[in-house]
N, C-alpha and C positions, 0 to 999 in steps of 0.2 A: 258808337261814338256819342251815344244820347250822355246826357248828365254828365258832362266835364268836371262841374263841379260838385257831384254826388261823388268820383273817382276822387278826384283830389281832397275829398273830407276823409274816405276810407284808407287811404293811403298816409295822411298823417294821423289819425286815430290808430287803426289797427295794423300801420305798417308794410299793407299792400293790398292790390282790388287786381279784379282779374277783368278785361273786357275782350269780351266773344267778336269776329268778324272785321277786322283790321284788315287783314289780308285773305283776298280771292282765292278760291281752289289754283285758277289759269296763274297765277302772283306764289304763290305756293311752289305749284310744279318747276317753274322759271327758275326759282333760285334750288330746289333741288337736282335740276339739272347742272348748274353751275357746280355744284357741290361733287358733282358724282362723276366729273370729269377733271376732278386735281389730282396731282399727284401726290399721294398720300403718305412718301419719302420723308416728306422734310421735318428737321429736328424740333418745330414745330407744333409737328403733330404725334397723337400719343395713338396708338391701338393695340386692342388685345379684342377678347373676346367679349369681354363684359362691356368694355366703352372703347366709342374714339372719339376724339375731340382734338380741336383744332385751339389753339393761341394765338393771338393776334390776328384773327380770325379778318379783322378787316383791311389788314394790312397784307395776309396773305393770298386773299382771293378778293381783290379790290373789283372786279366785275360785280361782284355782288351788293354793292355798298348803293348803287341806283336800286335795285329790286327791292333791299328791306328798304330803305328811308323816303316810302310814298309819302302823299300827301297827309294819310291817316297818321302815320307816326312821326311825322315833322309836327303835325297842329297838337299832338300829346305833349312830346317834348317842350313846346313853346306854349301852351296852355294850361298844361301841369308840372312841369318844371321851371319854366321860365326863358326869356330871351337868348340869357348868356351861357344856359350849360352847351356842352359838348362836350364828346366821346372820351371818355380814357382806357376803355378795356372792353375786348371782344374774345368769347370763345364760343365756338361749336361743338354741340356734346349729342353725340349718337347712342341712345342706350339701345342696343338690339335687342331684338325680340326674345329672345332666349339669357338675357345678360339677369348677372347675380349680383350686380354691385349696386351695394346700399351705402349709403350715406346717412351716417349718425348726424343727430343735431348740432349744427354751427354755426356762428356769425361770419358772414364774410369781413373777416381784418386787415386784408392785405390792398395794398394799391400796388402798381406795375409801375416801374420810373426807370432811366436810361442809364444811372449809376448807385453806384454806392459813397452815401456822403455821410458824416457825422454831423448829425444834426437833433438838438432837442429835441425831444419830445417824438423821433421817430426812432422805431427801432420794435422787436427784433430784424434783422433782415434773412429773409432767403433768395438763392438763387437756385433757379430751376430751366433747363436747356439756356442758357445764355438769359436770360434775361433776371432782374431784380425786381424783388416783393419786399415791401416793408410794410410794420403796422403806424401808421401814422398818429400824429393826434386825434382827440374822439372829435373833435369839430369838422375836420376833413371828414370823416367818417361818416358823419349825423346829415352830411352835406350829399351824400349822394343817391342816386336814384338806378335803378335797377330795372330794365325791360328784357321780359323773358320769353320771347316770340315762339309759338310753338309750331312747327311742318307736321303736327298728328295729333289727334285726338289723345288727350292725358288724362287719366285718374287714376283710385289709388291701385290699379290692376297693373302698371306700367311703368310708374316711378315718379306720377306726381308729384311737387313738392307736397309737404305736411309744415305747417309754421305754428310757432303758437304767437297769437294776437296781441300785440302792444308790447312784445319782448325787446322791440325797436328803440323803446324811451327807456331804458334801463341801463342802458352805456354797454359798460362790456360785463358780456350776462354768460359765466359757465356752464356749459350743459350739465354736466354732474351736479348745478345747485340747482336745476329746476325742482320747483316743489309743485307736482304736480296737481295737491289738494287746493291749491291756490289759481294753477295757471291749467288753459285748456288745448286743445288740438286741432286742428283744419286742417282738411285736405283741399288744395286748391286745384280743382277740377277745369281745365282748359282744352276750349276746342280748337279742331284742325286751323292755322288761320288765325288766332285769338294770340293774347298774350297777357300776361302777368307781369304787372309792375309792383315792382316791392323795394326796401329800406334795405342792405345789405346788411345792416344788426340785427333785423328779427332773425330770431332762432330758427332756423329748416332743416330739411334733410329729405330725404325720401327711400323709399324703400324697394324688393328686389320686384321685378317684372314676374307676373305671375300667370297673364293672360295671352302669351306671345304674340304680344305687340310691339312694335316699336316707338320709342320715343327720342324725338330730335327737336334739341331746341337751341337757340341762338340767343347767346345771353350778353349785353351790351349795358355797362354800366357810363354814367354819365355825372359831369360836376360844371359846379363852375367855378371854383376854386383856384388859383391859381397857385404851385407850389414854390419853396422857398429857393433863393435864386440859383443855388448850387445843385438842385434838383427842376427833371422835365418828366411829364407821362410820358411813360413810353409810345402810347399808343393816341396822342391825344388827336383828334379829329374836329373838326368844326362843320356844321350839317349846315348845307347853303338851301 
């Protein structure tokens, strides 16, 4: 938690910083526990072999919502974010130890809202199990912040993210136009406990698990924007 403001210079420079020790081993297992006793039924949730991962992740297992949002991750949120953000989107993403699923490089574009409205500047829309995704304007986009809590040890043996640095400030940035003689690669390596805060424009991805390990992590994006009046987040939360 040292250097708040050494995290918030890296964060808007290169787009994201990673801080080690947020959360306890005893804080860890708690909300694994939580986790490992849902029912894992609902339309919600997606599983195969390679991933499962949970949508509205805090809306569906609202027990959990004291365990992540300690004191550590409330004084981030309101020391590198600011006063007024809060929640718009939670999911749980389990890569098991044996899983193949890689993810090419992307910007996260989409925001989660409770309908579909015609409205400037937003658009394309998707829907996916009942709920809606649109790309919004790049202002809402450029507004939000990204905490990637990790319950395991990550690197690039397991499906670390990989980012390439300051691809954040470049609006909306193709992967097929990366020119890679110009731009470079990170692996951001995080421990059990730890977590990764990042710009949902930089460019990521991550690769297949090779070490059979598991990786689970909890990814919770947050704004303080509020959207236009014919539109609500679906998932919006406010952290007390």
């Amino acid at each position: 938690m040292n250097n708040i403001q050494n995290h918030k210079s890296l964060l808007k420079e290169k787009g994201f910083t990673v801080i080690n020790n947020i959360f306890s081993n005893h804080e860890v297992e708690k909300i694994s526990e939580v986790i490992q006793h849902i029912d894992p039924s609902k339309e919600t949730f997606r599983k195969s072999e390679d991933l499962f991962a949970i949508r509205q992740f805090l809306k569906e297992i609202p027990e959990v919502k004291d365990l992540i949002f300690n004191e550590n991750i409330k004084s981030i949120v309101k020391d590198i974010f600011g006063s007024d953000y809060f929640v718009v989107k939670s999911i749980y993403f389990d890569k098991p130890e044996k899983s193949n699923w890689y993810v090419a490089y992307h910007q996260d574009l989409t925001i989660s809202v409770d309908r579909k409205a015609e409205l400037p500047g937003f658009g394309p829309w998707t829907t996916k199990q009942n709920q809606f995704a649109v790309q919004p304007p790049l202002e809402i986009l450029e507004n939000i912040f990204t905490i990637r809590i990790h319950l395991d040890d990550t690197d690039e043996n397991n499906g670390a993210l990989k980012v390439v640095p300051r691809s954040h400030a470049k609006g909306i940035y193709r992967p097929e136009t990366i020119d890679w003689s110009v731009e470079t690669e990170e692996i951001c390596n995080v421990d059990k406990g730890g977590i990764m805060i990042m710009k949902p424009l930089i460019l990521h991805g991550s690769n297949r698990t090779t070490n059979g390990k598991k990786r689970r992590v909890i990814h919770i994006e947050f704004s303080d924007r509020e959207l236009p009046e014919a539109l609500n987040w679906s998932e919006r939360m406010v952290i007390n």
